[in-house]
VEXDREN-2710 file (C-alpha; in Angstrom, 1 decimal):
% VEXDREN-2710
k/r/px/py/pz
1/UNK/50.1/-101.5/-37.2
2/UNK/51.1/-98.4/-35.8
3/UNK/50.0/-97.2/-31.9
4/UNK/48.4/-94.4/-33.7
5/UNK/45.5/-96.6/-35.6
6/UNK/42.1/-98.0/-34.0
7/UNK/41.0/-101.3/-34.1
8/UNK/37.5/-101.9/-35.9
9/UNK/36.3/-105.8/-34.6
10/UNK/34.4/-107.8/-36.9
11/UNK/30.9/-106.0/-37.9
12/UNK/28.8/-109.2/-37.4
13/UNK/29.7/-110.3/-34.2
14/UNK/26.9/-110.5/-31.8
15/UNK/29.0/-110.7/-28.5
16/UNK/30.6/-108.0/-29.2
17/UNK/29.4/-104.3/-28.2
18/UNK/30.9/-101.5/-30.3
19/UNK/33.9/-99.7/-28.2
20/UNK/36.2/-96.8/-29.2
21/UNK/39.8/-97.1/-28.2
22/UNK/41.3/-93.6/-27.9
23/UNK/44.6/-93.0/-26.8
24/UNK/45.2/-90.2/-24.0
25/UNK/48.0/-87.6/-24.2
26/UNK/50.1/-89.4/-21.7
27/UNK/49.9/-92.7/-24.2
28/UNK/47.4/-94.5/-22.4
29/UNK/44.1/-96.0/-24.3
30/UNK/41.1/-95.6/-22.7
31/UNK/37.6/-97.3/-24.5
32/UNK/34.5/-95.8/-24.5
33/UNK/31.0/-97.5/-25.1
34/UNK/29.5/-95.5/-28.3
35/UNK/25.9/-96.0/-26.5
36/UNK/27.2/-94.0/-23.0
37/UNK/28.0/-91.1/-25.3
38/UNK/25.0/-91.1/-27.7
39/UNK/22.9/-91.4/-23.9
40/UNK/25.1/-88.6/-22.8
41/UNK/24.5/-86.3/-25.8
42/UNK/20.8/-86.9/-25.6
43/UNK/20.7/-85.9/-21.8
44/UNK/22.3/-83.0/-22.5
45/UNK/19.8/-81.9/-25.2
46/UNK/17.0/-82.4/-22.9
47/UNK/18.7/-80.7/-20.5
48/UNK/19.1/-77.4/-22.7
49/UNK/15.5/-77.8/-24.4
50/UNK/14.2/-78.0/-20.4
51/UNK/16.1/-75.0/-20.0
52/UNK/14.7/-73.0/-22.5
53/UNK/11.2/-73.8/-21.8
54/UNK/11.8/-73.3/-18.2
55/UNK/13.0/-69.9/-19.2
56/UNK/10.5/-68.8/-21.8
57/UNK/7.5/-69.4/-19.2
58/UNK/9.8/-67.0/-16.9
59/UNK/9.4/-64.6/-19.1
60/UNK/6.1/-65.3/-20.2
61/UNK/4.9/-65.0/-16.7
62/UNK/6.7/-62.0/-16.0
63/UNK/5.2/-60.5/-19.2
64/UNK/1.7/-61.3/-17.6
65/UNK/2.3/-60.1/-14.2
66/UNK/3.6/-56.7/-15.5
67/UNK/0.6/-56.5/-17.9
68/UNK/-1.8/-57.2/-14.5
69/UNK/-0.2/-54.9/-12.8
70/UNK/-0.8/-52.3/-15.2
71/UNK/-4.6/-53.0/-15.9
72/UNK/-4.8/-53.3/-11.8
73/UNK/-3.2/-50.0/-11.8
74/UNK/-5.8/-48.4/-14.8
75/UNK/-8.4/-49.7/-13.2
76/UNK/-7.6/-48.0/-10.0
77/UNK/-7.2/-44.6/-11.4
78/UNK/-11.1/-45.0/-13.0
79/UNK/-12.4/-46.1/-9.8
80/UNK/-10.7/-43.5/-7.8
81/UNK/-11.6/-40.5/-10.0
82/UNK/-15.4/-41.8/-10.0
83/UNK/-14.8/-42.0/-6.1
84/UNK/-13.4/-39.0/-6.4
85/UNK/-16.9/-36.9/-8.5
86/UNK/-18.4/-38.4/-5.9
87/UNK/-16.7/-36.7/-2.8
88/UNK/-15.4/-40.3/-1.6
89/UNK/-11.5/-40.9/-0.6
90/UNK/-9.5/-42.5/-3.2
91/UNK/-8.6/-46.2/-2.5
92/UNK/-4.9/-47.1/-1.6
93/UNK/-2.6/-50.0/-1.6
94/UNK/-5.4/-52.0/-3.8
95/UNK/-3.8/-55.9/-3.3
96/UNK/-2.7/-55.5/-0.2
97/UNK/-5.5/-55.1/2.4
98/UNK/-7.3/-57.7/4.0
99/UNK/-10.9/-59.0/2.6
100/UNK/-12.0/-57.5/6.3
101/UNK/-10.5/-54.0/5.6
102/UNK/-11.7/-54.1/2.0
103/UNK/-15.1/-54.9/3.8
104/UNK/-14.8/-52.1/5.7
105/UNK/-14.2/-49.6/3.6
106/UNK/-17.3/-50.5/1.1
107/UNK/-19.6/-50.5/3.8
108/UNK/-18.3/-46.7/4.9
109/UNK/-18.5/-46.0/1.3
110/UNK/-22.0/-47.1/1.4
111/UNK/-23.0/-45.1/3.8
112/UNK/-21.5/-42.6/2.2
113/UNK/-23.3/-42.4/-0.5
114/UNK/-26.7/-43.7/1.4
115/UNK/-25.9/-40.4/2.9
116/UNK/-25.5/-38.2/-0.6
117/UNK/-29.1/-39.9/-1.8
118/UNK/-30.8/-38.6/0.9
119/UNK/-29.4/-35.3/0.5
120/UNK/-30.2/-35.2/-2.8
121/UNK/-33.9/-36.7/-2.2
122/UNK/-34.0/-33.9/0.2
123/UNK/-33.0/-30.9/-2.7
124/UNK/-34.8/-33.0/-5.1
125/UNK/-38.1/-31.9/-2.8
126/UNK/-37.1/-28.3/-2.0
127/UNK/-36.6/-28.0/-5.7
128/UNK/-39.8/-28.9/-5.9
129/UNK/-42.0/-27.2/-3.5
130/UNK/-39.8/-23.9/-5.1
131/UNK/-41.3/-24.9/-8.8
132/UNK/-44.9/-25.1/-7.1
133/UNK/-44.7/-21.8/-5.8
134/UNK/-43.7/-20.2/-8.3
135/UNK/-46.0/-22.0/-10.7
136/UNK/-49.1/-21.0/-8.2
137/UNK/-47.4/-17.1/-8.4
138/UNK/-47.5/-17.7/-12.2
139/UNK/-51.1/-18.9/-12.0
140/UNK/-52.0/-15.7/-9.6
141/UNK/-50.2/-13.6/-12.3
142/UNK/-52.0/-14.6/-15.4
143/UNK/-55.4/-14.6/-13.7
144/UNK/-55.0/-10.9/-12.4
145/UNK/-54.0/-10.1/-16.1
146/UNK/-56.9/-11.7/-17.2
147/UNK/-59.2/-9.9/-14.8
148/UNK/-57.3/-6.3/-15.6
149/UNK/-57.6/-6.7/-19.6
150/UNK/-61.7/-8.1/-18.8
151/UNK/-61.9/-4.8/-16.6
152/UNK/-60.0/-2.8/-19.4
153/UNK/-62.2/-4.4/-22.6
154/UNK/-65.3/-3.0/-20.0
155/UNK/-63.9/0.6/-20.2
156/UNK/-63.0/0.8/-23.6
157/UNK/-66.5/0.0/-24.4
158/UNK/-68.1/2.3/-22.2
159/UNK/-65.9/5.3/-23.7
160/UNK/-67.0/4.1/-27.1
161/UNK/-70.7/3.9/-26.1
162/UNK/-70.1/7.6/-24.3
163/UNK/-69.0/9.1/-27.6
164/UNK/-71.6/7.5/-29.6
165/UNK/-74.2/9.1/-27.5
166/UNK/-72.2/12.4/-27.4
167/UNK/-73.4/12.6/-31.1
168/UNK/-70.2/14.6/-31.6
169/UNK/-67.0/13.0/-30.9
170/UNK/-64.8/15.0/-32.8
171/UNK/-66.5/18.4/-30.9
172/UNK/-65.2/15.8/-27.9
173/UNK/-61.9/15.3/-29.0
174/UNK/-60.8/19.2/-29.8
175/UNK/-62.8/20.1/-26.3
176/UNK/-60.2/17.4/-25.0
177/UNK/-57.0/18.8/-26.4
178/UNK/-57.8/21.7/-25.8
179/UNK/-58.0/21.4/-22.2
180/UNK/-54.9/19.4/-22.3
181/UNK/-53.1/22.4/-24.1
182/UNK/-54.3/24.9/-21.3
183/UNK/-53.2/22.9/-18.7
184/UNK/-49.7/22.3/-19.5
185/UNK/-48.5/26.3/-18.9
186/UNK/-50.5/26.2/-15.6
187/UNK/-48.6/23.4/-14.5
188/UNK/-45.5/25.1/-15.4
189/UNK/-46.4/28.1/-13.6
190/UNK/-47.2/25.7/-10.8
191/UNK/-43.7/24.3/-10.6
192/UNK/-42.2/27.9/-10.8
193/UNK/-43.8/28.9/-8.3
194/UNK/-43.7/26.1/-6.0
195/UNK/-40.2/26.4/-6.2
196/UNK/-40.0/30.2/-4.9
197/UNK/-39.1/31.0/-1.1
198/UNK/-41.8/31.9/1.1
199/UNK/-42.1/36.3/2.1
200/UNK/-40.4/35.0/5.4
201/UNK/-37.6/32.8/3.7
202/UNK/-37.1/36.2/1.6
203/UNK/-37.2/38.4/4.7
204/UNK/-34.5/35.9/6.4
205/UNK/-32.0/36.0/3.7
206/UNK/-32.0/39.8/3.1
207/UNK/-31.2/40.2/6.6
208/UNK/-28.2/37.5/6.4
209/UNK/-27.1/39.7/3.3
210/UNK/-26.6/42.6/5.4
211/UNK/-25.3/41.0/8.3
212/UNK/-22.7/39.6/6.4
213/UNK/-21.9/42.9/4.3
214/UNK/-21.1/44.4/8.1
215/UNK/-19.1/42.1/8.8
216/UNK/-16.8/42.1/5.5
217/UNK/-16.9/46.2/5.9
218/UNK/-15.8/45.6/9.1
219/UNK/-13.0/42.9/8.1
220/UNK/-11.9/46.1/5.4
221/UNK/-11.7/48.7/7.8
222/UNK/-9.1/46.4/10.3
223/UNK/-5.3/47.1/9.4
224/UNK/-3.4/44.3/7.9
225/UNK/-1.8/42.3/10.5
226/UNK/2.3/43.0/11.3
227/UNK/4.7/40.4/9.6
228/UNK/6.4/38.5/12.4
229/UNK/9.7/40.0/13.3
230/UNK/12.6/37.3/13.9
231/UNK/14.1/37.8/17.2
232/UNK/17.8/36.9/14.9
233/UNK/18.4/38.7/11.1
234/UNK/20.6/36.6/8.7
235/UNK/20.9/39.8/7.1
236/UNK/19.4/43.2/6.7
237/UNK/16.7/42.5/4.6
238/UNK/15.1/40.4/7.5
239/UNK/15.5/43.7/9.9
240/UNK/12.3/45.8/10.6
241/UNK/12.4/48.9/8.8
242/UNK/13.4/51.0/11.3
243/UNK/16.4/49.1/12.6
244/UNK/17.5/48.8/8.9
245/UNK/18.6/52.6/8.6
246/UNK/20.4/52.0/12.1
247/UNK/22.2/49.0/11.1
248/UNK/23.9/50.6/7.6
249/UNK/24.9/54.0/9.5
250/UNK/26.8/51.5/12.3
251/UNK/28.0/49.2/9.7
252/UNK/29.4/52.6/7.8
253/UNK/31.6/53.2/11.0
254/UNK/34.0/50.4/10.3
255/UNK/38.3/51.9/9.5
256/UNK/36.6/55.5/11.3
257/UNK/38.5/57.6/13.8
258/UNK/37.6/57.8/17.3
259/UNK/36.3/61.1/16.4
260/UNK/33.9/60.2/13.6
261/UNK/32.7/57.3/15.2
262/UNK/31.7/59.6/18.9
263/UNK/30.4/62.1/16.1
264/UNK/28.3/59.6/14.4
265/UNK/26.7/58.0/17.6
266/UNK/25.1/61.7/19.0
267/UNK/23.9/62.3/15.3
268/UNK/22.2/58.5/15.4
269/UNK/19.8/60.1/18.2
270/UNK/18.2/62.6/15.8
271/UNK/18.9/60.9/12.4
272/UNK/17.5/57.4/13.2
273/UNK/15.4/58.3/16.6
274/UNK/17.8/55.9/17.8
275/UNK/19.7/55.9/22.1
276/UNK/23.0/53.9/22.6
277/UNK/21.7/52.1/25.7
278/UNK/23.9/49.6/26.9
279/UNK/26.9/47.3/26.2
280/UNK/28.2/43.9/27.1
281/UNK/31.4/42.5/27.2
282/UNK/32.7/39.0/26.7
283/UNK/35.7/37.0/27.4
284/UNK/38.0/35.8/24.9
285/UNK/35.8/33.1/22.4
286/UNK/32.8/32.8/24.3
287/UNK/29.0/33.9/23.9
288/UNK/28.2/33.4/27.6
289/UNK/26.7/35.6/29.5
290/UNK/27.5/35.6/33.5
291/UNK/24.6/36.4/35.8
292/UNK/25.8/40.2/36.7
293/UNK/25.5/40.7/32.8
294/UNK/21.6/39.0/32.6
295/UNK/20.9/41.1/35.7
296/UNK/22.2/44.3/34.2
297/UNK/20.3/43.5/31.3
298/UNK/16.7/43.1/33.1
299/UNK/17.9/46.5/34.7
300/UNK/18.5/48.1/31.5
301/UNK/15.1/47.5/29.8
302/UNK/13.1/47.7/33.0
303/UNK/11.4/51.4/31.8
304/UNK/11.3/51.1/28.2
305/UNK/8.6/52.5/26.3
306/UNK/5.6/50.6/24.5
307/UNK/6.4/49.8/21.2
308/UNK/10.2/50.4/21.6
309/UNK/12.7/48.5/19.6
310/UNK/15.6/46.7/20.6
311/UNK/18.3/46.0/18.1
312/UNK/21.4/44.1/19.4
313/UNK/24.6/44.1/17.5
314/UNK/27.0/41.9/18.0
315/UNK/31.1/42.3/17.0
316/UNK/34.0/40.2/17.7
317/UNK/38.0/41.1/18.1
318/UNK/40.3/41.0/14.5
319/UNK/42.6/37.9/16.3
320/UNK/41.8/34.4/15.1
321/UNK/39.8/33.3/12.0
322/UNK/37.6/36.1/10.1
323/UNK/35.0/33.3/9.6
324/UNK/35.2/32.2/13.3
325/UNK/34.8/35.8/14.9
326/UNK/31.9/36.1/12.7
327/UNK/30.2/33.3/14.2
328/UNK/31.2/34.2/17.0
329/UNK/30.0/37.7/16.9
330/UNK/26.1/36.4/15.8
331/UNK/26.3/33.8/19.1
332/UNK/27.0/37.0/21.1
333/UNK/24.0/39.1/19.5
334/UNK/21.5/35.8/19.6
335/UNK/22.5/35.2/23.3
336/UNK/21.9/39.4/24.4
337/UNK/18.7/39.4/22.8
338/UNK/17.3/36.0/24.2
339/UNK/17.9/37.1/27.2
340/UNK/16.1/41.1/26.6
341/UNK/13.1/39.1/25.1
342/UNK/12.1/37.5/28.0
343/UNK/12.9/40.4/30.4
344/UNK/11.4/43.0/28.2
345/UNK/8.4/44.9/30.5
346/UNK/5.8/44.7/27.3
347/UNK/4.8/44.7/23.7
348/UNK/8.8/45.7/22.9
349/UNK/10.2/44.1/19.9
350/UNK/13.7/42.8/20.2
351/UNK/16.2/41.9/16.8
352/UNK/19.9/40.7/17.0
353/UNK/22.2/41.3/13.8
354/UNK/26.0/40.9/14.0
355/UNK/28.9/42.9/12.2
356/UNK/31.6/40.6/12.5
357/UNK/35.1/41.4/13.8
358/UNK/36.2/44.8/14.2
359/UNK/38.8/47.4/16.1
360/UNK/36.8/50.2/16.1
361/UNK/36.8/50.1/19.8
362/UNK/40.2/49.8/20.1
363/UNK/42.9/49.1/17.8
364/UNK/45.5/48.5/20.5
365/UNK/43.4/46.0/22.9
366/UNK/41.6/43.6/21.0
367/UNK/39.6/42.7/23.9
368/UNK/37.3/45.7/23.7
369/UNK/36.2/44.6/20.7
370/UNK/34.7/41.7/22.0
371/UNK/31.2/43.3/23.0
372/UNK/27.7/43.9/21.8
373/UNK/25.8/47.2/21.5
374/UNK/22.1/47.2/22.6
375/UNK/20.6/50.5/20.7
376/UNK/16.7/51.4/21.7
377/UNK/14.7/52.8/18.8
378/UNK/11.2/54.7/20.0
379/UNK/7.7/54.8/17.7
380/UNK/8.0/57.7/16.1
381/UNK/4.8/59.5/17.0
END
């Protein structure tokens, strides 16, 4: 017999128990009882069958718990929206207070709504005291109509009985509209003349009337009122019309001899009504007067006639910038006349224009050039 085989003992031997021989890797034989394993194998069934049941309630109860929960958790939401309709907080953490706090907060919601009844009781009853009111005002209603159509039903018949006596209703009847037709023009006149002023209401207004015609005569007869006159003109259109027929001769003057300019000033006195009356000289780019020149200049205008003009021209030398010196020579005019408008003795009218730069001063010392001209123009009379 090889190593490899098992030996089987006899079948019917009592004394014997059944063993398996099985030889181990390293060549040892090791026997094993065939009841230990059949034991073994049925303890391990048990074991996974215990198992499974052991797991399936698991998950059976965990299938219930979840399912509480969520019909715990529906039945909350009704309670607390009834709670809700009813004015009453919603209720919290449900399964997790204490029988005393859920104690508590049923008797406060008890009271609660012991409270709502007997607010309701109380409109219930003013509801109802309203109703009988207005079911008594009703009841007064219907019985003054009923005494008003009695009281009509009276009249009616003693109209009817009046024109049965009458013998002649229909005589009656034309009589009637008749009358009615006369009466509506009266009541027209009536209105037409109710509406007319009084003699004295007449009498009042016609004097108004004539006050007020006075007055706008009056208003007529007054001379239009002066446009203002700007102390500086931009130009010549914004000159006063006198000073306008000044400024073109002067500006005419500009690339003229000595001669035609001395000429043209002693023919300004007779053409234009107009006297050279002063001048003021400047320094080299400034406007600035010094207080000898403002003092000179309350001097100058110290006798003037009323209603005299003043028109201040203002020029600048031909060195630097053409642009600059007429700036320059505008500053110069503006400054001058400033200055004549406040010492002016009356109702003079001052004006400051500017001609830019120029030699017709002199053509050899540019600083002469650097001056402005105050001419006086009188009213013509």
């Amino acid at each position: 017999m090889s190593e490899n085989q098992t030996t089987h003992p006899e079948e019917n031997s009592p004394s014997q128990t059944n063993n398996v021989t099985v030889q181990t890797p390293t060549g040892d034989r090791l026997s094993v009882s065939t009841t230990m394993i059949l034991s073994i194998v049925v303890a391990l069934l048990v074991g996974f069958l215990v198992a499974i049941s052991l797991n399936k309630n698991k998950q059976t109860k965990q299938t219930d718990l979840y399912a509480a929960q969520a019909e715990l958790a529906t039945r909350t939401a009704t309670v607390n929206a009834e709670r809700a309709r009813q004015g009453l907080p919603p209720i919290e953490g449900v399964g997790s207070d204490s029988p005393e706090q859920i104690a508590s907060r049923l008797t406060k919601d008890a009271a609660t709504l012991a409270n709502f009844s007997d607010r309701f009781r109380t409109l219930l009853s003013e509801k109802d005291t309203i109703i009988a009111d207005k079911n008594t005002s009703l009841l007064n209603s219907e019985q003054a109509r009923q005494a008003l159509s009695s009281q009509l039903g009276k009249i009616q018949t003693q109209l009817e009985k009046a024109l049965a006596d009458s013998g002649s209703s229909d005589l009656l009847r034309q009589q009637l509209n008749e009358a009615r037709n006369g009466l509506a023009p009266l009541q027209e006149k009536l209105a037409i003349y109710s509406a007319r002023p009084t003699q004295e209401e007449l009498n009042a207004a016609k004097a108004r009337i004539a006050e007020l015609q006075a007055e706008i005569e009056a208003l007529k007869a007054q001379p239009e009122p002066a446009a203002p006159v700007k102390l500086f003109a931009e130009s010549e259109a914004d000159l006063s019309p006198a000073a306008q027929a000044l400024f073109r001769g002067l500006a005419s003057l500009d690339d003229k001899s000595d001669m035609e300019i001395s000429s043209a000033y002693n023919r300004f006195a007779s053409q234009f009504n107009a006297t050279f009356l002063k001048d003021i000289r400047f320094p080299t780019s400034s406007s600035q007067l010094n207080p000898a020149d403002k003092f000179a200049l309350g001097d100058s205008v110290a006798n003037l006639p009323d209603g005299a003009l003043l028109l201040v021209v203002g020029y600048a030398s031909t060195t630097g910038n053409a642009d600059a010196n007429r700036l320059l020579s505008s500053d110069r005019a503006t400054q001058v006349a400033s200055n004549l408008d406040i010492a002016k003795p009356g109702n003079q009218v001052v004006q400051a224009v500017f001609l830019g730069q120029t030699a017709r001063f002199s053509s050899r010392i540019p600083e002469r050039n650097q001056v402005c001209e105050i001419w006086q123009i009188n009213p013509k009379k």
